[in-house]
C-alpha positions in Angstrom: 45.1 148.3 72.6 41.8 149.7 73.2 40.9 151.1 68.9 39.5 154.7 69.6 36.9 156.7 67.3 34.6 154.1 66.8 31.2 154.8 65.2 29.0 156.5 68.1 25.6 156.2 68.4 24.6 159.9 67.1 26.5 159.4 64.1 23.7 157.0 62.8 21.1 158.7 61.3 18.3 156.7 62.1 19.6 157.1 66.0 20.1 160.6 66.1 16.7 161.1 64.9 14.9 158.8 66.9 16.3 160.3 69.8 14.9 163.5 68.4 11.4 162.3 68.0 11.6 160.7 71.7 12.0 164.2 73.5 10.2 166.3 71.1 6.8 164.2 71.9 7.5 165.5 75.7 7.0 168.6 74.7 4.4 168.6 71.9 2.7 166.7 74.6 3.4 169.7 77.2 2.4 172.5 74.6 -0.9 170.4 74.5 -1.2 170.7 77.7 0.0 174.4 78.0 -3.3 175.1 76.0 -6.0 172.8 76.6 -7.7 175.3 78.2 -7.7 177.9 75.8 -11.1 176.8 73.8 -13.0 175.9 77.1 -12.9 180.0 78.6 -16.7 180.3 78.6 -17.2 176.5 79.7 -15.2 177.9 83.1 -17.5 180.9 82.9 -19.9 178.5 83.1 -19.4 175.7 85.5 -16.6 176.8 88.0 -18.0 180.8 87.8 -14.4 181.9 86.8 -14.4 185.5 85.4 -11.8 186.9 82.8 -9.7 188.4 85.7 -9.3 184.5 87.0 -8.3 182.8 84.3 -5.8 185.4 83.7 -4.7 184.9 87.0 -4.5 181.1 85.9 -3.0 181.9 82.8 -0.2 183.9 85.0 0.5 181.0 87.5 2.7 178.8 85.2 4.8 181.3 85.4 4.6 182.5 88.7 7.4 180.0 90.5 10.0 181.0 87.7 9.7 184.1 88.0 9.5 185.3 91.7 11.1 182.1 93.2 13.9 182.4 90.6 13.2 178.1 89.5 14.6 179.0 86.3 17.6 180.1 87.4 18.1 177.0 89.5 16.3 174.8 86.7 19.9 176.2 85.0 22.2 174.9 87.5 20.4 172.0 88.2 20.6 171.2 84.5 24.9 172.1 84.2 25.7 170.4 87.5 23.1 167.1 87.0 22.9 166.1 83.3 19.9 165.9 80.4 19.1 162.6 81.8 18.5 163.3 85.1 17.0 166.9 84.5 14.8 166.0 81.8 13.3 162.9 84.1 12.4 165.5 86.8 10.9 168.2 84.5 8.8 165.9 83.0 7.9 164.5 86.3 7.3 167.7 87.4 4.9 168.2 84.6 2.9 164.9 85.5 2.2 166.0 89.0 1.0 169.4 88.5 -1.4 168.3 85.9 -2.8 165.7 88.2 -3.1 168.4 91.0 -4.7 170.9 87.9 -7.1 168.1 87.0 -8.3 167.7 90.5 -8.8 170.7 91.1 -11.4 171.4 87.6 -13.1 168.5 88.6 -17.1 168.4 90.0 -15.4 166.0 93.1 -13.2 169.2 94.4 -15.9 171.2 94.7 -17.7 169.2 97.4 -14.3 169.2 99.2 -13.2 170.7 102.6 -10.1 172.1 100.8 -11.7 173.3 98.3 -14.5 175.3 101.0 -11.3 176.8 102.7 -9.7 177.8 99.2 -13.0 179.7 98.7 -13.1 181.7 102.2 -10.4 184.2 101.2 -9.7 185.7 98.3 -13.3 185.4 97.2 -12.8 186.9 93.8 -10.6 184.0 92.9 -12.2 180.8 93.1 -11.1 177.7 94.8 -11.0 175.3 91.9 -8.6 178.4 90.1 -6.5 178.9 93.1 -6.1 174.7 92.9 -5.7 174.4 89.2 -3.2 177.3 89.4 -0.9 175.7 91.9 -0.6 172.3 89.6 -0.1 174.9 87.2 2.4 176.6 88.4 4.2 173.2 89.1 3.6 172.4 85.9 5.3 175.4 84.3 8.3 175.1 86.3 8.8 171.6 84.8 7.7 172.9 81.1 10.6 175.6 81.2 13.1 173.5 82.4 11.9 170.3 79.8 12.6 173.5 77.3 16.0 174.2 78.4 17.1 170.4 78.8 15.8 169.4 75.0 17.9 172.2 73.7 20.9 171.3 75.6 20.1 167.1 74.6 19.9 168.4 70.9 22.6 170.3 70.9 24.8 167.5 72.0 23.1 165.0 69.7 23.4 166.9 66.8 26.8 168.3 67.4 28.7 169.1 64.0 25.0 167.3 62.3 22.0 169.2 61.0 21.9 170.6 64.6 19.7 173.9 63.2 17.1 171.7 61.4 17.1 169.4 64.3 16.0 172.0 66.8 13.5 173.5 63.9 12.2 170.5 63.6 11.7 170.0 67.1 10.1 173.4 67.3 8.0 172.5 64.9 6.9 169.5 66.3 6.1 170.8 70.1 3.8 173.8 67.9 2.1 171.2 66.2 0.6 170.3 69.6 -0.6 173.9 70.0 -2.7 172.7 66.6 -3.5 169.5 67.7 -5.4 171.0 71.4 -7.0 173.5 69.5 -9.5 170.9 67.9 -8.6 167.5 70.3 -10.2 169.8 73.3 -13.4 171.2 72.5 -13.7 167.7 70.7 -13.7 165.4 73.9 -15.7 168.5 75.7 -18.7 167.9 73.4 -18.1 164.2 73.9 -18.4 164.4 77.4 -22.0 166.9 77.9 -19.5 169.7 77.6 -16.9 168.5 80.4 -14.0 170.7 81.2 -12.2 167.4 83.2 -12.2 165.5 80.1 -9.8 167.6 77.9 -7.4 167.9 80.6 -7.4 164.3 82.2 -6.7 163.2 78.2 -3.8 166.0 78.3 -2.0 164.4 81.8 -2.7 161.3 80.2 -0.9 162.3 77.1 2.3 164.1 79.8 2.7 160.6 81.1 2.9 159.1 77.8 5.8 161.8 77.6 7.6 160.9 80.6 8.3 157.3 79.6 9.2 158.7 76.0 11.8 160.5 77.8 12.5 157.3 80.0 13.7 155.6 76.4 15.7 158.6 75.8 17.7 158.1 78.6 18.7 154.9 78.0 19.7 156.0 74.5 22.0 158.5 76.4 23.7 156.6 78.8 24.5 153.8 75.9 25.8 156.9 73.7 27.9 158.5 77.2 29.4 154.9 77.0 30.7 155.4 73.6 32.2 158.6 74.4 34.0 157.6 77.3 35.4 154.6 75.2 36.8 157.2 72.3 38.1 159.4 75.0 35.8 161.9 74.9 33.3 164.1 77.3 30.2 162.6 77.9 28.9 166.3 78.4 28.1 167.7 74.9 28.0 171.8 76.4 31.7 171.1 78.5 32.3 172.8 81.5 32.3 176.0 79.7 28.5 176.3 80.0 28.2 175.4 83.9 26.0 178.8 85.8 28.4 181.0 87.7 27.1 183.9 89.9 30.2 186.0 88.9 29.0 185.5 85.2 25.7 187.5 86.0 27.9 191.1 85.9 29.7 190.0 82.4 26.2 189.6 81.1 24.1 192.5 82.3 26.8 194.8 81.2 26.7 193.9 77.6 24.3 196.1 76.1 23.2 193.8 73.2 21.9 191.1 75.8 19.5 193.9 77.0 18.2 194.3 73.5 18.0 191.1 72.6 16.4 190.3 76.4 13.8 193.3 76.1 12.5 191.9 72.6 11.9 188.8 73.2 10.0 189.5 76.4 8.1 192.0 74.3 7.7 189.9 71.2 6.5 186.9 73.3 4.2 188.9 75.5 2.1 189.7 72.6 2.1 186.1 71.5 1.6 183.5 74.2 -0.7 185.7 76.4 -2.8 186.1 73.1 -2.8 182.5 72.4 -4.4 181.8 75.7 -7.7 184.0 74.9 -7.6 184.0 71.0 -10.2 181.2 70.7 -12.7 183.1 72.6 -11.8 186.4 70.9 -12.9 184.8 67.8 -15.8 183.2 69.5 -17.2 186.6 70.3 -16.1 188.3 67.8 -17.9 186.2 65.0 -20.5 184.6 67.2 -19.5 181.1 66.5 -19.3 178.3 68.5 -16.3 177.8 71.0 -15.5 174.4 69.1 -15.8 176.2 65.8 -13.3 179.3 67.0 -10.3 177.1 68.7 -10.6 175.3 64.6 -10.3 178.3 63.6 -7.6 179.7 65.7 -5.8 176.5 65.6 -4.4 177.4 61.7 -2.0 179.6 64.0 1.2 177.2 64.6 0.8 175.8 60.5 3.1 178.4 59.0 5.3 178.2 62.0 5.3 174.7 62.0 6.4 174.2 58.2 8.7 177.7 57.9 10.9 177.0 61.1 13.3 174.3 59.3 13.8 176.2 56.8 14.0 179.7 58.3 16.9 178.4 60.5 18.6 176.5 57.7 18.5 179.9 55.9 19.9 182.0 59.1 22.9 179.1 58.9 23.7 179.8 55.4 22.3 183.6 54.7 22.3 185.3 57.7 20.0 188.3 58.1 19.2 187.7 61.7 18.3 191.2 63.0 16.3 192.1 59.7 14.6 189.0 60.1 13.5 189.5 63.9 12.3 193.3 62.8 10.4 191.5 60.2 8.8 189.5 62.5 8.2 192.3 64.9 6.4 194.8 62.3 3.9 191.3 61.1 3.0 190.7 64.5 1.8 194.7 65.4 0.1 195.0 62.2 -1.8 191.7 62.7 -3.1 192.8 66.4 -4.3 196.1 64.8 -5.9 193.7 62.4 -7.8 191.8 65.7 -8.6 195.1 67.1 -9.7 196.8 64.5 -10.5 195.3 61.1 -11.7 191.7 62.1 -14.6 193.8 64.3 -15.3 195.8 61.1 -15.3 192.8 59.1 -16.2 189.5 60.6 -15.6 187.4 58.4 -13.9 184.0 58.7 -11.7 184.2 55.7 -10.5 187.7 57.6 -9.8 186.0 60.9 -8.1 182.7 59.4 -5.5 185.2 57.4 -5.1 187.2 60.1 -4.0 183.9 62.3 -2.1 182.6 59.3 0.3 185.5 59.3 0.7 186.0 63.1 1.8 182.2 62.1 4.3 183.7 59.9 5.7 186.0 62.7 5.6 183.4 64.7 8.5 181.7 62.5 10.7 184.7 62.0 11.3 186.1 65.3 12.1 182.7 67.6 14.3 181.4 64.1 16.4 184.3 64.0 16.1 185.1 68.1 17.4 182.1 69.4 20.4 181.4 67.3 21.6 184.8 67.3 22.3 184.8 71.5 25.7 182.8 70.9 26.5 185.6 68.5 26.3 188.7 71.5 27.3 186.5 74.0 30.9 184.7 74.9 30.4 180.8 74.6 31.6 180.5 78.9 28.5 182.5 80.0 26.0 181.7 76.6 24.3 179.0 79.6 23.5 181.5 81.8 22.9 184.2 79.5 20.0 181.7 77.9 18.0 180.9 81.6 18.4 184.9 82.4 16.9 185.5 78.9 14.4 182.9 79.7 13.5 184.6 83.4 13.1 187.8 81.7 10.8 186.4 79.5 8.9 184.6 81.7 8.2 187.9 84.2 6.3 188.9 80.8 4.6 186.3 80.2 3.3 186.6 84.4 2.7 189.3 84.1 0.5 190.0 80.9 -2.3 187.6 81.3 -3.2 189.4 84.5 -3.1 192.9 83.0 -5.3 191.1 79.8 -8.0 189.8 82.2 -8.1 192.6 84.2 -8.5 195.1 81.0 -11.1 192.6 79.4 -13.0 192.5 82.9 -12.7 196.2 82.9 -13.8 197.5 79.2 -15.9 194.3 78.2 -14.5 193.8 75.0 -10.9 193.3 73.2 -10.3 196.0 71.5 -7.7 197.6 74.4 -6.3 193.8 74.9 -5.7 193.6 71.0 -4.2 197.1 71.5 -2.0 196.2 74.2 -0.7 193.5 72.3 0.0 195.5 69.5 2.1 197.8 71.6 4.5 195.2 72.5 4.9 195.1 68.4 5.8 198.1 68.6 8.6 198.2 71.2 9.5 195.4 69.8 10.3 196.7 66.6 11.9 199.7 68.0 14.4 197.7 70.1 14.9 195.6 66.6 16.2 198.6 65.0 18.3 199.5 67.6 19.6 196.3 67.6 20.5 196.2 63.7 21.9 199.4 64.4 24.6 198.3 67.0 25.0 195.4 65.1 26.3 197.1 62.5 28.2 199.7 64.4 30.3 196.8 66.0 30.0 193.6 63.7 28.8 191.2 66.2 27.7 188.9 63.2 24.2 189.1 63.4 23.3 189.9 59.6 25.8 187.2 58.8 25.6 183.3 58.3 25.8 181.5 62.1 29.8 181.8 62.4 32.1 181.4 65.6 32.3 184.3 67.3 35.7 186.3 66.9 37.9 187.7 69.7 37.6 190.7 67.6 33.7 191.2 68.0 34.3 189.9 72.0 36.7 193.0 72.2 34.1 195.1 70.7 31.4 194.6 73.1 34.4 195.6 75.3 34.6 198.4 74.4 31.1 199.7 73.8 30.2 198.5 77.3 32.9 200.7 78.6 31.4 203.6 76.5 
């Protein structure tokens, strides 16, 4: 007789955790890559002739597939129907080739190219080494989304009934620490190489390919664990057919008023935070004359306090609560720091100024995605959370499209960032309003929110019920 519930794989520690640092790298590696950029804004002014309105057109095209070809959604059912393994192999193969296809297109070689001649024949205003760059970007971010999704979902089934909330702040914590790492790794090599912009990014695809083979090891580890599960009896898929994307789910979900919230806020909260992130370093440049090298140093103290506060934020949301007051929080640091970049840091320009400034967006920056994230199982039924999560994502991606053009356009248009810092303070704003709202609702019908991370009851599912037929 076959003995069932055997030790498994994820119940050792040291397993569990290695498995963790494995797919994390991928994406501390792709959030290197996301940004590595960021610091070289004039250097593109300078060599390819790229204006502000360009790279926020490039800034824009990792999103662009996701958005208005819907890959997100199908990233979801790809990711349901096919498995982590085989979804997280392809995203971060995805995210390989469109680097290579981005670094070709920086490059001097390009230039002298027929392609690159008949890129540059229409749509003058947009060079032809952006329109190339933005295509293996756009690639790119089709495979960094769905790399996002897939890590949750591996986590999640790792870590199941384990320290699954540290787990994924830890992850978190790790993929922002790459955000740090660029921010000094890329003007670094630039200056190593007479102020190259190939450099930095041919070290970055480098760096993605590393990732892809971490991933590689992963998947071994899974199949060996998917082993031990069928052995005890049990499903190899840790999110069950519960989780698997259903078009007839889409009207359960669009109905339910709290989604919308919750939807709306983080499309405004991370519109006023990723778009930023990509033209912070030279909004420091400029505003306090320094060197490009010297402002992505500075700037790069913005993922710290994220980095060291997410643990612990979600181990306090596990066992305290306070979701909603915590993402209002968040909201309200976040609009007062932008009026800070528009308005004080101009006044002042001081370096001690801008590095607080950037230390407490950092502190924003750990409220609102440790209390956001966790609190979508609370709103929504666990049979539609999967497809409630890549429509959340979609809706936060059109923002984050979106934004980057409006940016570049405004900074082409008023030559300075006040009315970009404004902008982004707006989105605070909104944010903060559709926090309230949210709290308010929250309270109104007890779906949990303010309360330590709980099953949801049938009585808060009926509830929903019935303010969706109000």
């Amino acid at each position: 007789m076959t003995e069932k519930n055997q030790q498994l794989l994820n119940d050792k520690a040291w397993a569990r955790w290695l498995a963790l640092i494995l797919i994390a790298s991928m994406m501390f590696f792709a959030y290197m890559f996301v940004d590595v950029m960021s610091p070289l804004k004039s250097l593109l002014e300078e060599k390819l002739h790229w204006d502000s309105a360009s790279f926020g057109t490039y800034a824009a095209s990792e999103y662009f597939l996701n958005v208005f070809f819907f890959f997100l959604i199908f990233a979801g059912i790809i990711l349901d129907k096919m498995g982590i393994r085989f979804t997280g192999l392809l995203s971060a193969s995805m995210m390989v080739i469109g680097a290579s296809i981005k670094l070709v297109g920086v490059s001097e070689w390009f230039e002298s190219t027929a392609l690159c001649e008949w890129l540059d024949s229409w749509w003058v205003s947009f060079p032809g080494s952006a329109k190339m760059a933005s295509f293996g970007f756009m690639i790119f971010g089709c495979g960094c989304e769905m790399a996002g999704t897939t890590v949750s979902k591996a986590i999640a089934k790792w870590f199941e009934g384990k320290e699954m909330a540290l787990a994924m702040g830890v992850e978190m914590s790790i993929a922002r620490l790459g955000v740090f790492a660029v921010m000094w790794i890329s003007p670094l090599i630039s200056n190593q190489f007479d102020q190259s912009v190939v450099a930095p990014v041919a070290f970055c695809t480098a760096l993605l390919l590393i990732g892809l083979i971490s991933y590689t090891v992963f998947v071994f580890m899974d199949t060996k664990l998917d082993k031990e599960l069928a052995a005890n009896g049990a499903s190899s898929d840790a999110a069950g057919s519960d989780e698997e994307f259903h078009i007839s789910d889409l009207g359960k979900i669009f109905s339910s008023k709290m989604f919308w919230l919750v939807a709306l806020l983080c499309v405004l909260y991370y519109s006023g935070i990723f778009p930023f992130q990509r033209y912070a370093p030279n909004y420091v440049q400029e505003t306090l004359g320094v060197s490009a090298e010297t402002a992505a140093r500075l700037f790069s103290v913005f993922p710290i306090l994220a980095m060291v506060l997410t643990p612990f934020l979600g181990a306090f949301l596990d066992y305290k609560g306070k979701g909603a007051t915590m993402l209002i929080v968040g909201a309200v640091i976040m609009t007062c720091c932008h009026l800070g970049f528009a308005f004080l840091l101009p006044a002042v320009p001081a370096v001690w100024l801008a590095v607080t400034l950037i230390l407490i967006l950092g502190v924003s920056f750990s409220l609102v995605p440790a209390a956001l994230w966790p609190s979508v199982p609370k709103i929504i039924d666990a049979n539609i959370l999967g497809s409630a999560y890549c429509l959340i994502f979609w809706i936060q991606n059109i923002g984050l499209c979106l934004v980057p053009l409006l940016i570049g356009e405004t900074l082409d248009a008023t030559g300075g960032y006040r009315v970009p810092m404004l902008i982004f303070a707006s989105f605070g704003v909104l944010a903060i309003i559709f926090g309230v709202w949210l709290k308010v609702l929250n309270a109104r019908h007890n779906y949990g929110l303010e309360a330590p991370n709980v099953k949801r009851s049938e009585s808060v599912l009926a509830a929903e019920a019935e303010s969706a037929e109000e």
